[in-house]
N, C-alpha and C positions, 0 to 999 in steps of 0.2 A: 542479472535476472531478478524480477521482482514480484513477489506473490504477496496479494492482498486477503485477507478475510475479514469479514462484519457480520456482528450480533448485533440483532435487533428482532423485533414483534413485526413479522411479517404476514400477518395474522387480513390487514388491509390490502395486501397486494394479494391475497389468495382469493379472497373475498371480491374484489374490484376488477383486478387483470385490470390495472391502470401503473404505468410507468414511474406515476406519480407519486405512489407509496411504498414504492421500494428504491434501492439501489439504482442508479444510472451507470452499466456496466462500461457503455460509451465514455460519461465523465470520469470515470476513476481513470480510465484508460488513458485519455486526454492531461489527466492530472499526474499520473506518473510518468509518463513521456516528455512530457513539461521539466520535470524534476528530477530526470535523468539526464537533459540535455543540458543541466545546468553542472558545469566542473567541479567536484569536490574533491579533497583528501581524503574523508573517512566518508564509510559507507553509512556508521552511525547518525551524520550528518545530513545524508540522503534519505535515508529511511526518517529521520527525525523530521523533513521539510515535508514529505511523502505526507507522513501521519498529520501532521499539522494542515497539511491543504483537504486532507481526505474529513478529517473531524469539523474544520469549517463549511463543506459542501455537503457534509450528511450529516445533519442533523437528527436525524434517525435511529442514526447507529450507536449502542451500547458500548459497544468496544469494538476497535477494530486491528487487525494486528496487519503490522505491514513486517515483510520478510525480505530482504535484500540480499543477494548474493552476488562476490566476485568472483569468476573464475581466472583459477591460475594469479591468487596474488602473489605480489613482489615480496617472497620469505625466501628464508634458507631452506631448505629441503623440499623444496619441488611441493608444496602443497595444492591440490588441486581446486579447491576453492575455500571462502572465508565468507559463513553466515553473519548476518545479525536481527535480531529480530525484535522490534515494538509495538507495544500495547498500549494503545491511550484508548 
């Protein structure tokens, strides 16, 4: 599971109602589907490519924090899932 959030001055897209000044909810969506279909070992490594394709296509965005969760990873004690979370 993967949860995105971005800070930015949305200040033009309240102003405009144009697509163009804000977020492309479509492309992020594209761009983590992308980046999940790719095999990793660590989820840090997923979220790390995540943020990385997300900060090249938004230029916009002040910070944006991607959130990656596995459920049910491979631990001893039955853990039911393993966050991690990045900021750039």
């Amino acid at each position: 599971m993967v949860t995105v959030g971005f800070e930015f001055d949305g200040n033009a897209a309240v102003n405009s109602d144009e697509l163009s000044d804000t977020v492309d909810y479509v492309k992020v969506h594209e761009i983590v589907r992308e980046q999940m279909n790719i095999q990793s070992k660590l989820i840090e490594h997923v979220a790390g490519r995540i943020l990385d394709q997300l900060r090249s296509e938004f230029k916009i965005a002040e910070t944006i924090d991607v959130e990656v969760t596995k459920l049910h990873p491979p631990v001893n004690g039955g853990a039911g899932s393993a966050t991690v979370t990045l900021t750039g």
